[in-house]
Structures are given as structure tokens and as C-alpha cells.
C-alpha positions as CSV (number, residue, x, y, z in Angstrom):
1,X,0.0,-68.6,-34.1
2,X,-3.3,-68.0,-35.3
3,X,-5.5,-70.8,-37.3
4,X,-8.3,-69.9,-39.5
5,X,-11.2,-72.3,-40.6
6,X,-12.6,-71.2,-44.3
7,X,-15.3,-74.0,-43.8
8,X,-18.4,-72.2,-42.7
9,X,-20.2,-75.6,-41.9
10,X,-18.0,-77.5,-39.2
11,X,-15.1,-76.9,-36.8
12,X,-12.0,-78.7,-37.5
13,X,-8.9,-79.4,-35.2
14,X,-5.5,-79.0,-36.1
15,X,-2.1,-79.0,-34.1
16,X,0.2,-76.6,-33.9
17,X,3.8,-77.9,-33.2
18,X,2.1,-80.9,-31.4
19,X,-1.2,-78.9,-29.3
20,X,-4.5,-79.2,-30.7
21,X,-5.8,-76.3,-31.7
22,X,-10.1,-76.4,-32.2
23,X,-11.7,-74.0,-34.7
24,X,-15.3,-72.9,-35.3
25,X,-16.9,-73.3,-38.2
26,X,-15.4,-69.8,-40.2
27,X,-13.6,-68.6,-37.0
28,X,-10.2,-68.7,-36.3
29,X,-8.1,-70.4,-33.3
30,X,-4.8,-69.0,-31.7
31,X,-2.3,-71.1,-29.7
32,X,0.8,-69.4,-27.8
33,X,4.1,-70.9,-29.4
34,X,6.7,-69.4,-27.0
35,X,10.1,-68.0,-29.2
36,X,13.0,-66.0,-27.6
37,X,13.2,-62.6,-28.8
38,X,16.1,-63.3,-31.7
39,X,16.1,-66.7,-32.0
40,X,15.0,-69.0,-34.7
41,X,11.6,-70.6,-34.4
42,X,9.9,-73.6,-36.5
43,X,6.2,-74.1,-36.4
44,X,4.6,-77.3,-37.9
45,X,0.7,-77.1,-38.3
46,X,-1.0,-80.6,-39.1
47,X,-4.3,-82.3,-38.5
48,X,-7.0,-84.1,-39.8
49,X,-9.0,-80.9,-40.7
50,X,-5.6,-78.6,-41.4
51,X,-3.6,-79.0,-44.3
52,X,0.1,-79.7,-43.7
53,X,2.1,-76.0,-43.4
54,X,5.3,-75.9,-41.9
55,X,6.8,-72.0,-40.8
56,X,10.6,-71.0,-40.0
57,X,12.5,-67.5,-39.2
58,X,13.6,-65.9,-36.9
59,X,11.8,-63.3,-34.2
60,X,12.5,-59.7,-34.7
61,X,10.3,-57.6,-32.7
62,X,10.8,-54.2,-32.1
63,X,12.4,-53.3,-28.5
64,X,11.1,-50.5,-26.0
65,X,12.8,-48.8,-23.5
66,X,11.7,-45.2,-21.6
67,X,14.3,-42.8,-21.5
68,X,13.4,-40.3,-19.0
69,X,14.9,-37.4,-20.5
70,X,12.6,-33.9,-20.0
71,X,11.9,-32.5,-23.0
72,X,8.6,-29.8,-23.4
73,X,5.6,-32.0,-23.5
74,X,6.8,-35.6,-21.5
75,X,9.2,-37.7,-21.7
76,X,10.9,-39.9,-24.6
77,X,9.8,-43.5,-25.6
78,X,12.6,-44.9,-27.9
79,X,11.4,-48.1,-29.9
80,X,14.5,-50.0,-31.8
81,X,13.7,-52.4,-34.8
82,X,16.9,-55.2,-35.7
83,X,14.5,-56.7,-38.5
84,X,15.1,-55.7,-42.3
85,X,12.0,-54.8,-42.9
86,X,9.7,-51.4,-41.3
87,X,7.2,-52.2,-38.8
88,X,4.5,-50.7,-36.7
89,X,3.8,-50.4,-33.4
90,X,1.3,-48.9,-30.8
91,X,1.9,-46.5,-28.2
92,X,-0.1,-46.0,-25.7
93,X,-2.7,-46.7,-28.5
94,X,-0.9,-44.4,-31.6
95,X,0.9,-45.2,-34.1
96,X,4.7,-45.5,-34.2
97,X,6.0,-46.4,-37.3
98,X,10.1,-48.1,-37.0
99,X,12.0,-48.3,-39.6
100,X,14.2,-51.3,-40.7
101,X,17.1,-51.6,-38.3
102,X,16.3,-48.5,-36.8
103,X,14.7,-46.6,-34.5
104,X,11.8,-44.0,-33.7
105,X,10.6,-42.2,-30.8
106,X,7.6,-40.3,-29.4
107,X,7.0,-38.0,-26.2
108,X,4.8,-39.3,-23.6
109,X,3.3,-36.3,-21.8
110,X,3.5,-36.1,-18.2
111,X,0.9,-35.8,-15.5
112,X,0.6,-32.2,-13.3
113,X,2.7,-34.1,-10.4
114,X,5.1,-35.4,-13.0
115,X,4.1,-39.2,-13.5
116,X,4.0,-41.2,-17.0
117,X,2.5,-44.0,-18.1
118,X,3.8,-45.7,-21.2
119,X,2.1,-49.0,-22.8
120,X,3.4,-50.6,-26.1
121,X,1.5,-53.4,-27.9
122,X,1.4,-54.4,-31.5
123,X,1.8,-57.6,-33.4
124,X,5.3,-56.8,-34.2
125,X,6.2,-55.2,-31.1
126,X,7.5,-56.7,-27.3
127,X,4.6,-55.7,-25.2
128,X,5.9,-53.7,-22.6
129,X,3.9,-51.2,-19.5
130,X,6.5,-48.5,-18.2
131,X,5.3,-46.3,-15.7
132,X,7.4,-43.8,-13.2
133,X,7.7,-40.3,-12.4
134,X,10.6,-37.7,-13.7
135,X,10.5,-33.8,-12.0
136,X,11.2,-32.0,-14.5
137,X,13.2,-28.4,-14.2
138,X,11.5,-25.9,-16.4
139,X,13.3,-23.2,-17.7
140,X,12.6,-19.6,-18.8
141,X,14.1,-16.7,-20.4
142,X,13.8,-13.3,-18.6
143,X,14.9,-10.7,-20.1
144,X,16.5,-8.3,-17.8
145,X,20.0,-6.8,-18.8
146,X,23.1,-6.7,-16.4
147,X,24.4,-3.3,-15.2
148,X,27.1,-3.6,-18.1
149,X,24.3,-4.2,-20.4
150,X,26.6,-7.5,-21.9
151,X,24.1,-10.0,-20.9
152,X,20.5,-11.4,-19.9
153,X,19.2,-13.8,-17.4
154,X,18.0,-17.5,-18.2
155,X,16.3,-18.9,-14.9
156,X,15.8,-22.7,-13.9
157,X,12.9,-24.0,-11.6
158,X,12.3,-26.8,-9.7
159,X,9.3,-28.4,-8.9
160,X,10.9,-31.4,-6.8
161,X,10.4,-29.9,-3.3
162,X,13.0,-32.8,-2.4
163,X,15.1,-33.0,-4.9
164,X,18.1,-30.7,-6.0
165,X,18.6,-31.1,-9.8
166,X,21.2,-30.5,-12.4
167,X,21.1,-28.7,-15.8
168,X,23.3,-27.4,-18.5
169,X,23.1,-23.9,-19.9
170,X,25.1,-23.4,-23.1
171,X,27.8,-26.1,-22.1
172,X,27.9,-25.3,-17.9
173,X,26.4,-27.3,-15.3
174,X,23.9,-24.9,-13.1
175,X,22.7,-26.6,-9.9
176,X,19.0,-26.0,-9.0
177,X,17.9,-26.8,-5.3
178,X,15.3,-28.5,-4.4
179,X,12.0,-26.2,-4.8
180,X,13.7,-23.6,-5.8
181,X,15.6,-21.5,-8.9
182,X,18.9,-20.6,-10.2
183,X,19.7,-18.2,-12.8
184,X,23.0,-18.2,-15.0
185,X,24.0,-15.0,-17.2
186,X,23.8,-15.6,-20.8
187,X,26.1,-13.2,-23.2
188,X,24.3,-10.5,-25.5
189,X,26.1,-10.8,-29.0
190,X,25.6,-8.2,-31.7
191,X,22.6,-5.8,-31.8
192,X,21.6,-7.5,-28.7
193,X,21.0,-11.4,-30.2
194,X,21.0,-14.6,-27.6
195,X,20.9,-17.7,-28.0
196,X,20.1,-20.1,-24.8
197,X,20.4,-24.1,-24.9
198,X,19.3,-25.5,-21.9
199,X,19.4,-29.5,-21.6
200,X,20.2,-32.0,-18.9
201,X,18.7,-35.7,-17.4
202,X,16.3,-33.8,-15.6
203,X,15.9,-30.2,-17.7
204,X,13.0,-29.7,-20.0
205,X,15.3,-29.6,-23.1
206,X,14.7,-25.8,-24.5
207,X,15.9,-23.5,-26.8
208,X,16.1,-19.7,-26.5
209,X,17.0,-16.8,-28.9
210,X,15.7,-13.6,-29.7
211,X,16.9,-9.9,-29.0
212,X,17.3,-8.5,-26.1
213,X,17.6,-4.0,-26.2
214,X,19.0,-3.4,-22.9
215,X,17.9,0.5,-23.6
216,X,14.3,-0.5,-23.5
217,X,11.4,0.9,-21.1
218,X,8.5,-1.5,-20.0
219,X,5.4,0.8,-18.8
220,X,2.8,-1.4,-17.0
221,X,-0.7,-0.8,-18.0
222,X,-2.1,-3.3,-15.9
223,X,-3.9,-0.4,-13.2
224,X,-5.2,1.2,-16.0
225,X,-7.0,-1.8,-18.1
226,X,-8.5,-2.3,-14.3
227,X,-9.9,1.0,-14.1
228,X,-11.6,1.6,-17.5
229,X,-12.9,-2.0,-17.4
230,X,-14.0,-1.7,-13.6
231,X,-15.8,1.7,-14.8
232,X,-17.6,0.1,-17.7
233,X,-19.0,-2.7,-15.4
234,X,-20.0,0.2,-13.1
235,X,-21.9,1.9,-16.4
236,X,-23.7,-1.8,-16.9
237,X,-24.7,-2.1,-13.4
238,X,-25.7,1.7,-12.7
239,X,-28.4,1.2,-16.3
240,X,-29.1,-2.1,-15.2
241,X,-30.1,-0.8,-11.2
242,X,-32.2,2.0,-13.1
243,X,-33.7,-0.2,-14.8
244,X,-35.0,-2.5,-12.2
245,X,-36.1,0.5,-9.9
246,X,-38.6,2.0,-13.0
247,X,-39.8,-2.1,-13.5
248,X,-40.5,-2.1,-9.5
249,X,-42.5,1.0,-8.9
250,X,-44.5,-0.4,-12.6
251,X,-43.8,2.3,-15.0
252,X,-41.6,0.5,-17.3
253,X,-42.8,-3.1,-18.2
254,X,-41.0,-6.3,-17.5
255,X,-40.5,-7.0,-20.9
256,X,-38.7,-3.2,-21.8
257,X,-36.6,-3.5,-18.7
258,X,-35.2,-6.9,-20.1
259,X,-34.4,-5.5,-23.5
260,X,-32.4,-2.5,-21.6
261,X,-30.5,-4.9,-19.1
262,X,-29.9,-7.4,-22.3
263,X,-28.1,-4.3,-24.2
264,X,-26.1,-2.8,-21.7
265,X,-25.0,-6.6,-21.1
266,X,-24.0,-7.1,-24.9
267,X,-22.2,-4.1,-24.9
268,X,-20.5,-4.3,-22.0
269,X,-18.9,-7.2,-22.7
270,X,-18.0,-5.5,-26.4
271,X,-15.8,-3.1,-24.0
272,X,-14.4,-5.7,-21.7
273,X,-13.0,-7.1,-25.0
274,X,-11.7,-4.1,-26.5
275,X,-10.3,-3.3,-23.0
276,X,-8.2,-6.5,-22.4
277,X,-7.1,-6.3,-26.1
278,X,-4.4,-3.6,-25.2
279,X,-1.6,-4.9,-24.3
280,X,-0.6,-5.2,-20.0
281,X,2.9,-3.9,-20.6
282,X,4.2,-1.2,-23.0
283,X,8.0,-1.3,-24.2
284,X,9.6,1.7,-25.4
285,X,12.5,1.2,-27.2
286,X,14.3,4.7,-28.3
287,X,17.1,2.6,-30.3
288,X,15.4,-0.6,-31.6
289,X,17.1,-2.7,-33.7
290,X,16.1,-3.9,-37.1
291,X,14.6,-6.9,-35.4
292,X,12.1,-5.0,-33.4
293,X,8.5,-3.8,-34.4
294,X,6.4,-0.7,-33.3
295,X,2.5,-2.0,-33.3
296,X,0.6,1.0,-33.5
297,X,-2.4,0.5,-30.6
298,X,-4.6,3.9,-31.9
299,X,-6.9,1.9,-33.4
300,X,-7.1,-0.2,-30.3
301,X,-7.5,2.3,-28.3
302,X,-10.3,3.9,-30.1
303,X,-12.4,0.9,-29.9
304,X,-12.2,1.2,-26.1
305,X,-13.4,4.8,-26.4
306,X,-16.3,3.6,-29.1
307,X,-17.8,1.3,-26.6
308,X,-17.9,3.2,-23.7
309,X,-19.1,6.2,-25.4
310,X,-22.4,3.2,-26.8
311,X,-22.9,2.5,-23.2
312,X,-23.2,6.4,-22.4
313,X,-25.6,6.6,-25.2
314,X,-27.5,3.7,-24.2
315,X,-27.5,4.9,-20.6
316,X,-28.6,8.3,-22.0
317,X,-31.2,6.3,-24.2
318,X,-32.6,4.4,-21.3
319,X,-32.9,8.1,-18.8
320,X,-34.9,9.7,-22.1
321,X,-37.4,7.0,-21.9
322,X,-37.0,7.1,-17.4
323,X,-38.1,11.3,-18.1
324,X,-41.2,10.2,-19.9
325,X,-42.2,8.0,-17.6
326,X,-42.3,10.3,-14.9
327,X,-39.0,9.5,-13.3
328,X,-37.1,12.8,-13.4
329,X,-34.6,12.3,-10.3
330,X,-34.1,8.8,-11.6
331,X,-33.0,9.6,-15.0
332,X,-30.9,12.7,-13.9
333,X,-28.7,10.5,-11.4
334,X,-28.6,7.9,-14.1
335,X,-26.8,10.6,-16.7
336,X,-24.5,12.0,-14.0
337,X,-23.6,8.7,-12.9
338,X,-23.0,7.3,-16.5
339,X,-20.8,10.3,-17.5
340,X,-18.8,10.6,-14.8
341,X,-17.6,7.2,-15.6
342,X,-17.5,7.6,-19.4
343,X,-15.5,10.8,-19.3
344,X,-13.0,9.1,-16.7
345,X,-12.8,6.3,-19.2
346,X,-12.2,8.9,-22.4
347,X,-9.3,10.2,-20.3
348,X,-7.3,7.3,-19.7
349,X,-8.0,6.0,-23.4
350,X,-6.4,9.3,-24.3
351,X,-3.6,9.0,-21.9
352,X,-2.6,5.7,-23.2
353,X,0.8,5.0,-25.2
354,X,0.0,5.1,-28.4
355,X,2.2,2.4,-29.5
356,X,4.4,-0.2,-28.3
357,X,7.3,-2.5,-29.3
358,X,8.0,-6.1,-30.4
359,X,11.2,-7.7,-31.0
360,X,11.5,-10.9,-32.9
């Protein structure tokens, strides 16, 4: 119970269902009056300095409890309000709003090594600290077809190395051991739609669908995004090494070489970009269905050619200027180098599928 003093020129002391209570000139005092969660409380406030109030209900706070079901993100804190009016709470310092005689709930995230902490305050609220730590399975889709082509693979992990964990697929139990993974076969319908609902105590609570074309091809392009990125860094590096040579020997100035090594830097990066743009895996599907998209990647691809044929030029730029400074077997090993690596690049760009294929 708090008391506030309105006089700002002396304290004043009051009781509060018999305890003195002493207030500062405009400040406020609070005393504790203990009430059982539900039950009926009466305060009297009196006093020389107080006027006469007297307060009656009945204590409806909002209860908390954890319930440590996985779901993506944390775990669920469940608040339940038995008044007849909405009240607010704070969890872990946000706001929770609970409706009358109802509940609301929020997701606590979890640590990396699966540990919570929960705290709930709020003048309306039970003050509660929960704390613990759930292992949580996380699942995943993978899309690989069965021989019969009929169905597609959902896998379960789990993190607890000690710990073998339960989960439900579409209505059956699958058993996970402990640091390890299970699979369970999930049915293709029509055109090649699934649906996946994974749930369980200890499951990140999930839900899967999409189409799945069992006729696809995946190309992996990974090798290649290597090579023409690797070759571009070797373009950089081979103007850049140039460059420092001609600064050394005094022929080109400090400040030119800086602008050189500064361009073939911005453009480099340009081409990493473009590079990692396209995508690491190519699907192929010869008899989509309507579900799935063809992303054309020409213009993609031509952006990779763009840039390395500006760090060709620039490394053709920076030879010119190497000839007139007197540095002939310089510049020509220079435009070899930078060629050999451009045209390499050109080749795979050209080599590269042309589109691939999404399905929603």
C-alpha cells in the first residue's frame, strides 16, 4: 500500500491497518500489507496527518507458469488472469498484456547451450524468476525423393549429447538418440505437395509444406563461384604487385600507385559480389509444376563478365602507363598475367546454366 503526502511543507504519519507509515513532505510512503493470492483483504488507513480511508476486495493477480514446450525462438511463458478486468504485466521487462479471465503468452528465447531465464514483475502480476534449460530437437525438411518417388525425407536432430528425445511427425512418435538424428518418410500428394507438422515436449514445434519434383536435377556450382572469384583476387593482387614494384624502383609516385591499388580494390570487390550473387546450386526441373519458377540468371551472369572484363581494363590501363615509364617487361607480364585470368573467367561465365528453378 502506498501513501502519498500532497503537503509540500511537512511529513505526516499515518497507519496503515495499525503500522505507522512516515511520509516526507510531497513524497510518498509504502508499507507491505501481506494478502493471499485470492482472498479478500481490508485495509484501514488513519492518522493524525492521514485522512480516514478504508479499502476492501479481493486479490487477483495474474499467475505465471513456464511451460517448456520448444517452439522456433524459446520456450512459452503462459500468464493466466482470474480478475474481470485486463491487466498488464512485464516479462522479462516487455509488455504482456492479459486479458480478463484469460490468458496470454510470449516466447522466451533460449541461450546457444539451451538455458532460459524468465522474470515476471508488474503491479498486477505474482513476481515470479523461472530459470532452467530445455534441449531442444530441431527439425528440417530435406528434400530428397524415395526410389518410388511417393515421398520426401523430414529429419530430427538432437543437440542433447545425453539425452534421447521424442517427437511427433504428422501424428507418429519418432525417437531421436541422444546426439544424433532420425528421419521419418513424409508422403508426396498431388503434383508433388507435402505437408510436415512436427511437434512434441522437446521438438521445436514446425511446420513444413512446399513441392517437392522428384524429376529434378541439382548442379552444384559451388567449384565454379571458387574459381572465377579466386581468379579475380589473383587479377587484384597481380595489378596491385605491379604496382608496388614500379613505386619501389621510383618511377611511379606514391601517390599514383595508391590510386591504382585503391581501384583494382573497388572493383574487385564489385566482382566478388556479382560472383556470390549466382546461385551455389542449380535445379533443373524438365517437368515443373505450376508451383515452380525458372529465374533467368543471364543478366547475373553478365555482370560477372562486366567486372572482370573492368579489372582487365584497368590492369591494361595501369601496363600503358608501366610502358611509359620505362617498364616494358613489367607491363608485358602484367597483360599476360591479367588475361589469362580474365579469359578463364569469360569461359566459365559462359559455361554457366543460364537459369535455374524455384518452387514455392
Amino acid at each position: 500500500m502506498t501513501v502519498t503526502n500532497t503537503n509540500a511543507g511537512s511529513a505526516i504519519q499515518c497507519t496503515v491497518n495499525g503500522s505507522a507509515v512516515n511520509v516526507a513532505a510531497g513524497s510518498t510512503g509504502t508499507v507491505f500489507v501481506p494478502v493471499a493470492y485470492g482472498a479478500a483483504y481490508n485495509i484501514v488507513i488513519g492518522g493524525s496527518g492521514c485522512a480516514p480511508r478504508n479499502f476492501s476486495g479481493t486479490l487477483n493477480c495474474a499467475g505465471s507458469s513456464v511451460k517448456e514446450s520448444c517452439v522456433e525462438g524459446g520456450v512459452v511463458v503462459t500468464l493466466t488472469n482470474s480478475a474481470t478486468n485486463a491487466i498488464e504485466c512485464l516479462v522479462n521487462s516487455s509488455s504482456l498484456a492479459v486479458p480478463a479471465n484469460g490468458s496470454a503468452s510470449v516466447v522466451v528465447p533460449l541461450n546457444s547451450d539451451g538455458r532460459y531465464a524468465v522474470s515476471v514483475s508488474g503491479a498486477q502480476c505474482q513476481s515470479r524468476q523461472f530459470s532452467g534449460t530445455v534441449a531442444c530437437v530441431e527439425p528440417s525438411v530435406t528434400q530428397a525423393c524415395s526410389p518410388d518417388k511417393k515421398s520426401i525425407t523430414v529429419t530430427l536432430t538432437n543437440s542433447n549429447p545425453a539425452t534421447p528425445l521424442e517427437c511427433v511427425v504428422n501424428g507418429s512418435t519418432v525417437a531421436v538418440p541422444a546426439g544424433g538424428s532420425n528421419s521419418v518418410s513424409v508422403p508426396l500428394g498431388t503434383d508433388g505437395v507435402y505437408s510436415a507438422s512436427v511437434s512434441g515436449g522437446a521438438c521445436t514445434v514446425r511446420d513444413f509444406s512446399g513441392v517437392a519434383n522428384c524429376d529434378c536435377s541439382e548442379t552444384k556450382t559451388m567449384d565454379v563461384l571458387l574459381a572465377m572469384d579466386g581468379r579475380a583476387a589473383n587479377m587484384k593482387r597481380a595489378i596491385e604487385s605491379h604496382v608496388n614494384k614500379t613505386v619501389k624502383t621510383g618511377r611511379m609516385s606514391a601517390k599514383e600507385g595508391k590510386r591504382f591499388r585503391e581501384m583494382a580494390d573497388r572493383v574487385y570487390h564489385e566482382t566478388w559480389t556479382s560472383v556470390w550473387a549466382l546461385p551455389q546450386v542449380v535445379v533443373n526441373c524438365p517437368a515443373a509444376p505450376s508451383t515452380c519458377v525458372s529465374v533467368n540468371l543471364t543478366s547475373q551472369i553478365a555482370s560477372v563478365t562486366s567486372n572482370s572484363s573492368r579489372l582487365k581494363t584497368l590492369g591494361d590501363s595501369v601496363a600503358k602507363r608501366l610502358d611509359k615509364l620505362k617498364e616494358k617487361k613489367n607491363a608485358a607480364s602484367l597483360r599476360k598475367r591479367i588475361k589469362q585470368l580474365h579469359d578463364a573467367n569469360t569461359a566459365d561465365a559462359a559455361n554457366f546454366p543460364k537459369s535455374t528453378q524455384s518452387c514455392l
